[in-house]
C-alpha positions as CSV (number, residue, x, y, z in Angstrom):
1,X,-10.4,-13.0,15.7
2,X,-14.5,-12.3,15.4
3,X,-15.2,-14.7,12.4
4,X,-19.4,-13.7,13.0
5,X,-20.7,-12.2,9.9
6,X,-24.3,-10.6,9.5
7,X,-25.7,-11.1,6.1
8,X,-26.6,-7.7,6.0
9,X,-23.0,-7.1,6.1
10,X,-22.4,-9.8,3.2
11,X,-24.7,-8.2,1.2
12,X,-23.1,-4.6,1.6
13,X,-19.8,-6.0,0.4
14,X,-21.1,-7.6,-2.3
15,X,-22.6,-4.5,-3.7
16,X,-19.8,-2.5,-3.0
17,X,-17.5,-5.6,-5.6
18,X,-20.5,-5.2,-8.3
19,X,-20.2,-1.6,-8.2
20,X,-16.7,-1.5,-8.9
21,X,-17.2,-4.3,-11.6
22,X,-19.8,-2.5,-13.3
23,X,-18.3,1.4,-13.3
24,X,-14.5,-0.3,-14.4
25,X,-16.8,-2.2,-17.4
26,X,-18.7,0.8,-18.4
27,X,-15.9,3.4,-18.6
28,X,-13.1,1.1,-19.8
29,X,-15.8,0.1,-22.6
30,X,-16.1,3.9,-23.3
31,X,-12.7,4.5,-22.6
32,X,-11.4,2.5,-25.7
33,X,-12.7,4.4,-28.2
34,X,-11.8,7.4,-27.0
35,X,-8.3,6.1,-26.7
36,X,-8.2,4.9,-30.0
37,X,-9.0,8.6,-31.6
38,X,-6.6,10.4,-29.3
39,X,-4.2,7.7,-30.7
40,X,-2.7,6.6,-27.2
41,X,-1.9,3.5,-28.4
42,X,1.1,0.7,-27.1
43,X,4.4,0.8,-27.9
44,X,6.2,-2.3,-27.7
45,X,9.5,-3.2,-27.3
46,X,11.4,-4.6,-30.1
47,X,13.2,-6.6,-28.2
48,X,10.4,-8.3,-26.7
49,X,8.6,-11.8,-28.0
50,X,8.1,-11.0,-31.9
51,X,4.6,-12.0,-31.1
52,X,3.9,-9.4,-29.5
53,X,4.6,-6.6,-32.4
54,X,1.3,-7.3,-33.7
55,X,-0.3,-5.9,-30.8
56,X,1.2,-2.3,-31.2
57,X,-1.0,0.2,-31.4
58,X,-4.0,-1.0,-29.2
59,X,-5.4,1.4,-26.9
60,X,-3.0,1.8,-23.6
61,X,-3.7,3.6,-19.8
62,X,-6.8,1.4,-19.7
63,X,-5.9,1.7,-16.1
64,X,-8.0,4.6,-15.2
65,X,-11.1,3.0,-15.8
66,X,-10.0,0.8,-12.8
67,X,-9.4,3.4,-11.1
68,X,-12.6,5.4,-11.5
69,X,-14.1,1.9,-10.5
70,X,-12.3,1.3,-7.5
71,X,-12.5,4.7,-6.0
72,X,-16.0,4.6,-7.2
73,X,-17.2,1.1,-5.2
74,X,-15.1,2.5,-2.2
75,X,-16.6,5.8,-2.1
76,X,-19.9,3.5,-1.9
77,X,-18.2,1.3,1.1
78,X,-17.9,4.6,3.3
79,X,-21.1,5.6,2.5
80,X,-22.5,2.0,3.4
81,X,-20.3,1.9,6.8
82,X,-18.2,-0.8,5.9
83,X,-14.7,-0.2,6.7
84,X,-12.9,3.3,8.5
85,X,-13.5,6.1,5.8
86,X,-9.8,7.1,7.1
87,X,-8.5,3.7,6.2
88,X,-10.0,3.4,3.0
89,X,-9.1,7.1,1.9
90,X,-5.4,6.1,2.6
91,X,-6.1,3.4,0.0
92,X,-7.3,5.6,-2.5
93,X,-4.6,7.8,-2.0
94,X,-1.5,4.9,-2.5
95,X,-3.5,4.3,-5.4
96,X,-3.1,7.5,-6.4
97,X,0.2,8.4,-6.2
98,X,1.7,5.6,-7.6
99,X,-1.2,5.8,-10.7
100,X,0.0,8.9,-10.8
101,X,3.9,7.6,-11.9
102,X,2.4,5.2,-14.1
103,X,0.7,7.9,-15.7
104,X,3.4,10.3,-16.2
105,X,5.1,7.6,-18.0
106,X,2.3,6.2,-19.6
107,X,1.9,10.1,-21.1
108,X,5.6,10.4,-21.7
109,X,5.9,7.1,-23.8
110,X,2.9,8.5,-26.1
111,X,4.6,11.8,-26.6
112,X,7.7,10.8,-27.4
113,X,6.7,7.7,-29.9
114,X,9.2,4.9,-27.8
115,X,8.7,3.0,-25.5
116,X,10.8,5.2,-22.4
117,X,9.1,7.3,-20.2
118,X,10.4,8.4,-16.1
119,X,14.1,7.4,-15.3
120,X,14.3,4.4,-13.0
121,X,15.7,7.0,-10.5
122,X,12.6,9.2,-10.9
123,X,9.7,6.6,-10.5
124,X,12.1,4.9,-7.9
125,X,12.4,8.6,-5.6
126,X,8.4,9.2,-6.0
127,X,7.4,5.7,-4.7
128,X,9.5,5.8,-2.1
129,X,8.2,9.3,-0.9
130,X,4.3,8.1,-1.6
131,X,5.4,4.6,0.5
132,X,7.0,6.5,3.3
133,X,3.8,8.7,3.0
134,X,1.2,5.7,3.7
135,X,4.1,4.2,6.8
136,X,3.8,7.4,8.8
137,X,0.3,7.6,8.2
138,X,-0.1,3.9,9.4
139,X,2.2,4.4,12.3
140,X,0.4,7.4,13.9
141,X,-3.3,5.7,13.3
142,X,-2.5,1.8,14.4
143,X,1.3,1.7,15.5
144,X,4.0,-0.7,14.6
145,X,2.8,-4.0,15.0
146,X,2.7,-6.8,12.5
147,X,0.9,-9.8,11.9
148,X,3.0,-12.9,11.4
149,X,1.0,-15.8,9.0
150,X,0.9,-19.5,10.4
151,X,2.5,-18.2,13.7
152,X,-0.9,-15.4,13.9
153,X,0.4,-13.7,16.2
154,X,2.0,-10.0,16.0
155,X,5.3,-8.8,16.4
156,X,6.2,-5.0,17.0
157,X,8.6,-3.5,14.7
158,X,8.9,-0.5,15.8
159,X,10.8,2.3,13.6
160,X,12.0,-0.7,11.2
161,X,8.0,-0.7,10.4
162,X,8.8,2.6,8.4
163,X,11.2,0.9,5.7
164,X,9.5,-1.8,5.7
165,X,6.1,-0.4,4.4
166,X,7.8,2.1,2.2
167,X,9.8,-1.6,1.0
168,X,6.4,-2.9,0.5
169,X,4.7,-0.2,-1.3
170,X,7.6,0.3,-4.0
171,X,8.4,-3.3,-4.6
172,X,4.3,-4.4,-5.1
173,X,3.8,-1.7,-7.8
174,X,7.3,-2.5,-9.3
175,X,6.1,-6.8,-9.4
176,X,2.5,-5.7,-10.8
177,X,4.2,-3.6,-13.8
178,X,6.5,-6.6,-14.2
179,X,3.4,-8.7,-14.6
180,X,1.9,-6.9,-16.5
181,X,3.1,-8.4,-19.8
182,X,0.2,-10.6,-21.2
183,X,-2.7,-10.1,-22.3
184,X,-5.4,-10.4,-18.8
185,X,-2.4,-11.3,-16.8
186,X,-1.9,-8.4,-14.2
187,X,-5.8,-7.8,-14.2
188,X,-6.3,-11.6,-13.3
189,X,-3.9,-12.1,-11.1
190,X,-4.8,-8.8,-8.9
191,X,-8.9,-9.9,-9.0
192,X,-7.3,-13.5,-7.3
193,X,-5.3,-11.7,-4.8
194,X,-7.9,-8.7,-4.1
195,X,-10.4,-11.4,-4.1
196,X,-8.5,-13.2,-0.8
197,X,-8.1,-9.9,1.0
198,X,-11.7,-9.3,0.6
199,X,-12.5,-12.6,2.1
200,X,-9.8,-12.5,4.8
201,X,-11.4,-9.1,6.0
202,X,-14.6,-9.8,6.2
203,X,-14.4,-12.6,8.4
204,X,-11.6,-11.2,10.7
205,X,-14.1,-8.6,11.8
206,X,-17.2,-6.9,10.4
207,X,-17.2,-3.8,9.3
208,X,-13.8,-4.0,7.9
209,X,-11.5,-2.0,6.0
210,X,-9.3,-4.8,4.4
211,X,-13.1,-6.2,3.0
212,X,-14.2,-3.2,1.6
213,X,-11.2,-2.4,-0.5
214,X,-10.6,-5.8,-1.7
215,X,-13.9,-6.5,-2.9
216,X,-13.4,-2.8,-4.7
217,X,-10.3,-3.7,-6.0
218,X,-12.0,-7.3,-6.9
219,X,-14.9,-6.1,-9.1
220,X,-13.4,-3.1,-10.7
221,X,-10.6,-5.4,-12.1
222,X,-12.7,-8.3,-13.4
223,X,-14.5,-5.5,-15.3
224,X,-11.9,-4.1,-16.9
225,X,-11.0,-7.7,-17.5
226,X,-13.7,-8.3,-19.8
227,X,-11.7,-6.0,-22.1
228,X,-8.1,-6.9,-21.0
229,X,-8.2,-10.7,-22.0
230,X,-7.0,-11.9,-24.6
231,X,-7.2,-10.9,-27.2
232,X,-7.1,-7.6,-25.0
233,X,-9.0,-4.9,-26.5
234,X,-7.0,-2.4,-24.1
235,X,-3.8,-2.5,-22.0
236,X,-3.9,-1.2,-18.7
237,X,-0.8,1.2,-19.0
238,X,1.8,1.8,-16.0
239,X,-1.1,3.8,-15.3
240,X,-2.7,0.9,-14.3
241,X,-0.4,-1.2,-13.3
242,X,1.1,1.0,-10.8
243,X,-2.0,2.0,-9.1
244,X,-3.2,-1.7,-8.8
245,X,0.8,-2.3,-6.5
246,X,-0.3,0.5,-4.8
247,X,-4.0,-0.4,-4.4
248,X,-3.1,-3.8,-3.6
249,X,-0.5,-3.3,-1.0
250,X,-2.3,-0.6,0.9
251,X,-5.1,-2.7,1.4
252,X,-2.9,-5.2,2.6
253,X,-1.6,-2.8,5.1
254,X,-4.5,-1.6,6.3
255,X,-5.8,-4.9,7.1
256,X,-2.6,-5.3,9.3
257,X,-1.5,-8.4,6.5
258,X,1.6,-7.0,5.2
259,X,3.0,-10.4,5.1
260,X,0.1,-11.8,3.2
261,X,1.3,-10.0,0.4
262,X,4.3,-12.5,-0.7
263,X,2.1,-15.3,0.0
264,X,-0.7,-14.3,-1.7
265,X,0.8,-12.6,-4.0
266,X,3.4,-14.8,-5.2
267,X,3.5,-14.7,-8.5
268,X,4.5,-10.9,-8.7
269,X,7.8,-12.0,-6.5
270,X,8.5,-15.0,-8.7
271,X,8.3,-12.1,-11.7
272,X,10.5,-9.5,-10.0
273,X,12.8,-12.0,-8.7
274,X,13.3,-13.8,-12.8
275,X,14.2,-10.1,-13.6
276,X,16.8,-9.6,-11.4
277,X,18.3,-13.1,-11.4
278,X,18.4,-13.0,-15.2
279,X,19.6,-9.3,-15.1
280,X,22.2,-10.5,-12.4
281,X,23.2,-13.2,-14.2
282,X,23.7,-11.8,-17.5
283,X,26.1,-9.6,-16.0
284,X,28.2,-11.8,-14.0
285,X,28.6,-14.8,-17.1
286,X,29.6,-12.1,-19.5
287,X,26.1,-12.1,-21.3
288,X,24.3,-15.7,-20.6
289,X,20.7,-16.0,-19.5
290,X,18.8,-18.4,-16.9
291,X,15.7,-17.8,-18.4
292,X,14.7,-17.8,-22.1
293,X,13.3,-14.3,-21.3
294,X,12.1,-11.8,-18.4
295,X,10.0,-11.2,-17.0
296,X,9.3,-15.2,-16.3
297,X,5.8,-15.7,-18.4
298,X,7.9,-14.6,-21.4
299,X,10.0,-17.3,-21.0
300,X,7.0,-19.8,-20.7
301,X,5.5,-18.3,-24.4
302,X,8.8,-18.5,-25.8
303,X,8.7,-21.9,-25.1
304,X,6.2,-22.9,-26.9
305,X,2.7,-22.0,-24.6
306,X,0.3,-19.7,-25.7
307,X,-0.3,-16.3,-23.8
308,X,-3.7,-17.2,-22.9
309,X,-2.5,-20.7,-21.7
310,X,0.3,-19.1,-19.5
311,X,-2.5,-16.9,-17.7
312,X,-4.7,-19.2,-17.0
313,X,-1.8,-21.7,-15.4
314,X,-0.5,-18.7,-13.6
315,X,-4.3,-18.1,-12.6
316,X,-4.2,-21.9,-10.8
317,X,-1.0,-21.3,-8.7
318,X,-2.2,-18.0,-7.7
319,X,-5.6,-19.4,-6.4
320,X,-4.1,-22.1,-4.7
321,X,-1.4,-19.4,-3.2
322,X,-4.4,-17.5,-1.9
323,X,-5.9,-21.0,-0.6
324,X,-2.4,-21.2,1.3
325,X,-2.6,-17.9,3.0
326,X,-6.0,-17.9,3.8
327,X,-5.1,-21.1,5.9
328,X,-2.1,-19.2,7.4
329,X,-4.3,-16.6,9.1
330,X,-7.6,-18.5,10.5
């Protein structure tokens, strides 16, 4: 790997991450208000911490001022050379299509006053067509090949590469959603993980791809953070949720890191993974639970730590998850 970096090139990526911070701050500062009078607020669940009933009603689908930032800072990446436009259009597109779903729902929630919006099968059936999308896409421009963490070398999977990024794709947005459950949580723990990719691609090779939509990713979600923590002043939405596991995972996958994505990204397994053992569970013991809640940060506030205290622990193991893969690649 070419780990030589120009500071010119440091300096382009850097603009490109303020740029997305400061277009996600601006319009998800404007967007709240707006939100507020069209009454898109949050419904939330009643069988959810009690806590959180207090919070009904705040501005939802805060997720499209991410999006405008993101596709904003990487629109300024192609124009500043850093990173294949082809590469980072195919990252704007994952992004998207599964906003898109989140959206959908987001919009059906509002008009129907609950808290339902797509079937499972529904969001399920349009992720995997957007993943298998992105997989062909990747197969025709780079091929089949992998790269394996701590062994850093790559492994050709040839047509299993197909399932496997559609896999990829549909379980990341899935994770994120899951995550995103507390006030700044799904925000933070995206600008972490972004954050990594960023790094990881810039120093594999110059101009990069990877780098470019990372640092988008990075700066348009710690401005929208500013609003999301708590007490968050706007929710992101499935809207927003759903287009960061698309975002995230694409830019994953065009950096050739597919792999990285568990590693770095740990914490959205651990949450998938507490749904379906405590979903699993419930049904095989005839209605017991391992976990006070799920996902797994509700079970954490239930017992006894604050929301704000549960992000920033979550914020720790996710850094020094993002320390770990970093190591695995150089």
């Amino acid at each position: 790997m070419n780990y030589s970096i120009e500071s010119a090139e440091i300096i382009k990526y850097s603009i490109t991450a303020a740029f997305g911070f400061l277009v996600s701050m601006l319009c998800t500062g404007r967007l709240i208000p707006y939100l507020r009078h069209k009454q898109f607020g949050q419904f939330i669940r009643e069988e959810g911490p009690q806590a959180h009933l207090s919070k009904a009603g705040t501005p939802t689908m805060g997720g499209l001022a991410m999006a405008v930032g993101i596709t904003a800072a990487i629109i300024l990446a192609i124009i500043l050379g850093i990173g294949r436009a082809g590469d980072l259009i195919a990252v704007l597109l994952s992004m998207y299509a599964f906003g898109a779903v989140g959206f959908i729902d987001d919009f059906n929630k509002i008009a129907k006053k609950q808290n339902e919006g797509l079937t499972p099968r529904q969001k399920l059936l349009l992720q995997c067509l957007f993943g298998l999308l992105l997989a062909l896409f990747m197969m025709y421009r780079e091929g089949t090949s992998v790269f394996v963490p701590f062994l850093k070398t790559r492994v050709d999977m040839g047509w299993l590469f197909i399932p496997f990024i559609v896999f990829i794709e549909v379980a990341m947005a899935n994770a994120v959603n899951l995550t995103d459950g507390l006030d700044g949580l799904a925000s933070s723990q995206t600008a972490i993980v972004a954050c990594t990719f960023a790094v990881l691609g810039i120093i594999q090779a110059a101009p990069s791809a990877m780098g470019a939509a990372g640092q988008a990713v990075f700066g348009a979600a710690i401005g929208f953070l500013l609003y999301n923590r708590y007490p968050a002043q706007i929710f992101m939405g499935d809207t927003g949720s759903m287009a960061l596991g698309g975002v995230l995972s694409a830019t994953a996958i065009v950096g050739g890191m597919e792999w990285l994505l568990p590693i770095a990204g740990a914490i959205f397994v651990i949450e998938a993974l507490s749904v379906i053992i405590q979903v699993g569970y419930f049904k095989m013991s005839g209605g017991k639970r391992v976990f006070r809640m799920a996902p797994i940060h509700h079970h954490f506030e239930l017992g006894g730590l604050h929301e704000s205290k549960v992000v920033k622990r979550f914020c720790i193991f996710t850094a020094i998850c993002c320390i770990i893969a970093i190591i695995s690649v150089v």
